[in-house]
Structures are given as C-alpha cells and as structure tokens.
C-alpha positions as CSV (number, residue, x, y, z in Angstrom):
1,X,-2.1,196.2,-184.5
2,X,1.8,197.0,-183.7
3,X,3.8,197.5,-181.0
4,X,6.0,200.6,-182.1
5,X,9.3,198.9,-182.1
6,X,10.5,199.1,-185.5
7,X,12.1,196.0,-187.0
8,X,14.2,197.7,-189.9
9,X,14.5,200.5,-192.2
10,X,13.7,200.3,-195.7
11,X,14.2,202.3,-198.4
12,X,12.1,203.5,-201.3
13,X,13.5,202.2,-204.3
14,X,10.6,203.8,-206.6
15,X,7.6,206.0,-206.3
16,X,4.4,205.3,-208.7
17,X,2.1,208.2,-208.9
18,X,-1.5,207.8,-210.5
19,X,-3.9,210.7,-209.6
20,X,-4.4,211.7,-206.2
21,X,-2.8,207.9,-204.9
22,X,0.4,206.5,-204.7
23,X,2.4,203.0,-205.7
24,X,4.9,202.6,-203.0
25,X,8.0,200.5,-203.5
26,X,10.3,199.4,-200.5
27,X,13.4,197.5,-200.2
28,X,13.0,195.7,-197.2
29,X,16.7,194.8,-194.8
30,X,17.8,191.1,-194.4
31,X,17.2,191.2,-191.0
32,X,13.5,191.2,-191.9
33,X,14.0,187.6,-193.4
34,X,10.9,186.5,-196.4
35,X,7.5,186.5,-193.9
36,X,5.6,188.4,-196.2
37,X,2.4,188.0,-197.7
38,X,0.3,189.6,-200.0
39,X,-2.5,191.0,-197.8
40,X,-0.4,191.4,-194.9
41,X,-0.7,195.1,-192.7
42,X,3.0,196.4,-192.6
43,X,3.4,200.0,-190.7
44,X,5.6,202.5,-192.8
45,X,6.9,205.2,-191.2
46,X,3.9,204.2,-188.2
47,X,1.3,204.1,-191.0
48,X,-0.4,201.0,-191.3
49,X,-0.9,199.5,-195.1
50,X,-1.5,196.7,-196.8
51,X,0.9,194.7,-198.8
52,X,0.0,193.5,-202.5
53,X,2.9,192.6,-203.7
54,X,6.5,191.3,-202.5
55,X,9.6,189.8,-204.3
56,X,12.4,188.3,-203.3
57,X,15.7,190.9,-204.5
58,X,19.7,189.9,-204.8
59,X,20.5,191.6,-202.1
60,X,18.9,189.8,-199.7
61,X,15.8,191.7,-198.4
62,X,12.6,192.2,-200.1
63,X,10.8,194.7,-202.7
64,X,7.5,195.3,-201.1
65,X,4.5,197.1,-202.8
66,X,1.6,199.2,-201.2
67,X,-0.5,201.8,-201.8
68,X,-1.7,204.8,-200.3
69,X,-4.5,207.0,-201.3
70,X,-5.3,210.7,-201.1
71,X,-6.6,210.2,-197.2
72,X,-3.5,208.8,-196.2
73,X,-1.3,211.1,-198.3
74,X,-2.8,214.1,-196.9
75,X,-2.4,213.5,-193.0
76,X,0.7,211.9,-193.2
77,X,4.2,212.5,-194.1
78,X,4.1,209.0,-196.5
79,X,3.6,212.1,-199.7
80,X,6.8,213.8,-199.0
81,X,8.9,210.4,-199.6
82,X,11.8,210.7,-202.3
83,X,13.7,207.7,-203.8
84,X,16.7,206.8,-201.6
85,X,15.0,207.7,-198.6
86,X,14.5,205.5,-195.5
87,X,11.2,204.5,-193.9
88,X,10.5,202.9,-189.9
89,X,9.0,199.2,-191.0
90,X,7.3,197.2,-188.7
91,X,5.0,194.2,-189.3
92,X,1.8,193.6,-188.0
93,X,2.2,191.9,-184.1
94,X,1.6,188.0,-183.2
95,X,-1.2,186.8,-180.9
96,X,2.1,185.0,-179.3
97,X,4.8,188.2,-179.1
98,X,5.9,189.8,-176.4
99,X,4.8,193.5,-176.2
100,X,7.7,195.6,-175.5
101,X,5.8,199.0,-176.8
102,X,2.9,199.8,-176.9
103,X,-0.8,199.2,-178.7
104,X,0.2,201.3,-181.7
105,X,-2.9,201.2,-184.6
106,X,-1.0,202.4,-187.5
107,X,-3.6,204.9,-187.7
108,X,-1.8,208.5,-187.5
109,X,-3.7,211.4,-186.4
110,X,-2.1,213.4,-187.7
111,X,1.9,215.2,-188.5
112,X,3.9,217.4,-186.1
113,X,7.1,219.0,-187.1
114,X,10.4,218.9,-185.5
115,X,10.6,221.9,-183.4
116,X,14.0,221.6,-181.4
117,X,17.4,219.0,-181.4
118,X,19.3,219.4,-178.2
119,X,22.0,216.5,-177.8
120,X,23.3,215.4,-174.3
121,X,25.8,213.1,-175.3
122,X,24.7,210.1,-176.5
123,X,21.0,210.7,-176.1
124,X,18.9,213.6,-178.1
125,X,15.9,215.8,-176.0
126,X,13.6,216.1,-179.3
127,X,11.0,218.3,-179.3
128,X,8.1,218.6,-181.8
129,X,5.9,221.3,-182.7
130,X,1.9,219.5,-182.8
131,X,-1.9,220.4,-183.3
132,X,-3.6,221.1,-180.0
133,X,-6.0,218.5,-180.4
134,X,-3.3,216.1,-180.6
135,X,-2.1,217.2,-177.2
136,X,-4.8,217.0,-175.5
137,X,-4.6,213.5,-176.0
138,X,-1.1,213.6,-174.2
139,X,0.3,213.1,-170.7
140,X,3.9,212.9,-169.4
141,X,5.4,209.3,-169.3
142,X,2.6,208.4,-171.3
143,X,3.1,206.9,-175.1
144,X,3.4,208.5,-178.4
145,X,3.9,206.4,-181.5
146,X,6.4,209.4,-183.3
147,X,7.1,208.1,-187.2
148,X,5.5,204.2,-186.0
149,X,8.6,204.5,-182.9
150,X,6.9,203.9,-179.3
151,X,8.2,206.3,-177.2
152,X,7.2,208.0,-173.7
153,X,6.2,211.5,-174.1
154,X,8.6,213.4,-171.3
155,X,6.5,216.6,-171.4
156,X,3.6,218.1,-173.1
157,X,2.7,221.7,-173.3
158,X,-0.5,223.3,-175.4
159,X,0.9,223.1,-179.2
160,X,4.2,220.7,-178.3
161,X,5.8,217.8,-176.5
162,X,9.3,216.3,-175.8
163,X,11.0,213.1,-176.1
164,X,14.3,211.4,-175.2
165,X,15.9,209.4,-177.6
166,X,18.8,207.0,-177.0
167,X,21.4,205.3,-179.1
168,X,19.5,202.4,-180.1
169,X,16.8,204.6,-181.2
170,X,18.8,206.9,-182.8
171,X,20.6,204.3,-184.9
172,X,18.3,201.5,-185.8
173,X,15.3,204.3,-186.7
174,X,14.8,207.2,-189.3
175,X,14.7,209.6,-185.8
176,X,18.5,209.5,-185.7
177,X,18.5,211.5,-189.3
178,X,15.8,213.8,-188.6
179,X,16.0,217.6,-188.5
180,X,14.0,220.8,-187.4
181,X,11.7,221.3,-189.8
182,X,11.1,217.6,-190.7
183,X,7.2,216.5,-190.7
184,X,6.6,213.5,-188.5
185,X,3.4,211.0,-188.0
186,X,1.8,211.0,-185.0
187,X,-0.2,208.4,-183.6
188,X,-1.5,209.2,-180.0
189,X,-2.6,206.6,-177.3
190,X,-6.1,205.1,-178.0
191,X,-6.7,204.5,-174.5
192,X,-6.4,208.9,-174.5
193,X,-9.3,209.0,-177.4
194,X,-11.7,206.8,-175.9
195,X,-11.9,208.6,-172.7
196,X,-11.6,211.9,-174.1
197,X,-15.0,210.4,-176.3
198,X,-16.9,209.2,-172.8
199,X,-15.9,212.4,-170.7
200,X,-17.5,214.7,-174.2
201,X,-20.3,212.6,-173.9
202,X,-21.3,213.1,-169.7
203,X,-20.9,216.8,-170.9
C-alpha cells in the first residue's frame, strides 16, 4: 500500500531484457537514505514491485533491482523506459505514517496519454487522454494516482480528465518533464471499483 507522494526520482542506470520480462536497475537519490530490503514492495512510476536486490553506490543513493513481467509490461508504461530516464519512487507506507495522499495500490489499470499542457504561471492544467472504463471510475475532486503521484482529478469527461499541478509537483516528480503524447499509469480510486462491483451486482 502507498500513499502517492513520491519520495524521489530515480533513474535507470540499465535495462535487462530476457524474453517477454524485464531486469530493472535504478539508482535511487540520497534523500531516500539505505531502508531497503530485499523483498521490499517499492512503487515505480505508481507501479508496485518487488525488490530483489539493492547495493549501496559512491554516490550516495542506492542501485535497486526488480523485475517486471509481460503483464506488467503490457499495461504500463514501465516497457517504454530508456537508460538515463527518471522514474516516481515511492516505498511501501508504515502502519505509523501519516497519510497525506491517498490509498494508492500500486496496481495500475491501465495508461492514458497526455492530451493537453496549458501553463498558468507557476502551475500546469494537464489534461490526459484515458479508456472510458477508467473514467467511469472518476469524479471531480476525487483522486487519481497519475505515474504513482496522488492527485485530485479537477474534471472528468467520457474518454479524459484534468489535473492541476503545482511547483512542488512539477519539480520533485517526472510530471514536470512530461509532454503531449507521453503514456502515463493510471491507478484509479479503489473505493470507485468496489462500488462500481456492488451496483453491477444489484443489476
């Protein structure tokens, strides 16, 4: 279980294809400190995995190792990493945290695609472009976990929503670099599936 509030961005320092799965290996920041172990769920990019190996690096931060199989790699956006690139990293939550988020599973739904970029000075409107089952699932000033980042949906049409990012989003997350076009993960409210699931079932 997460919370959506990423706690650094990594980047891939190499990718390890075998088949249809793939060896994923992360530079963690400082920031992030050594509480890692092997077995541990860490979110990448909002998608939950588990950690089976970790070292400690010169610079500081960490080299983390998961893997993600064909599943995973088809409904997200974990396939299109490149080397260099930077990934939203959040570790699992403690019984004892506050929860400044939301209830974010690290299971994504599926990916949307950036549809629109309109800046009003500091902040960014972003709008994405998502499958119609997805939005069903969404309501205005209700949460989305866009990429692992909890954020409040501001609205939600048939085949799209909007959010508003600001600075601190923009600049501690992998949202600040995104364009139109760019695939995203989406992980919609579970409070939204399991009433969807009753209401089917009264049907």
């Amino acid at each position: 279980m997460f919370t959506g509030l990423v706690e650094g961005l990594g980047v891939v320092r190499r990718l390890e294809r075998g088949g249809e799965d793939l060896r994923l290996v992360v530079e963690s920041p400082v920031s992030m400190g050594n509480d890692f172990s092997i077995g541990d769920s860490v979110a990448f990019n909002g998608c939950c995995l588990t950690l089976v190996e970790h070292h400690a690096m010169d610079s500081g931060g960490m080299s983390i190792v998961v893997e993600a199989g064909a599943e995973t790699l088809q409904k997200t956006n974990l396939g299109d990493l490149e080397v260099g690139h930077a990934v939203n990293l959040e570790r699992a939550l403690k019984a004892d945290a506050r929860l400044g988020g939301h209830f974010v599973q690290g299971h994504i739904d599926g990916v949307g695609t950036i549809q629109k970029i309109e800046r009003h000075g500091e902040w960014i409107d972003m709008t994405f472009k998502a499958a119609e089952s997805l939005t069903q699932l969404m309501v205005e000033k209700g949460s989305i976990a866009v990429d692992g980042v909890s954020l409040t949906v501001v609205n939600v049409d048939a085949d799209s929503f909007s959010v508003a990012l600001i600075p601190h989003t923009l600049e501690e997350t992998t949202l600040g670099d995104r364009k139109v076009g760019d695939a995203v993960n989406l992980e919609t409210d579970v409070l939204g599936k399991y009433v969807q699931k009753l209401l089917a079932q009264r049907v």
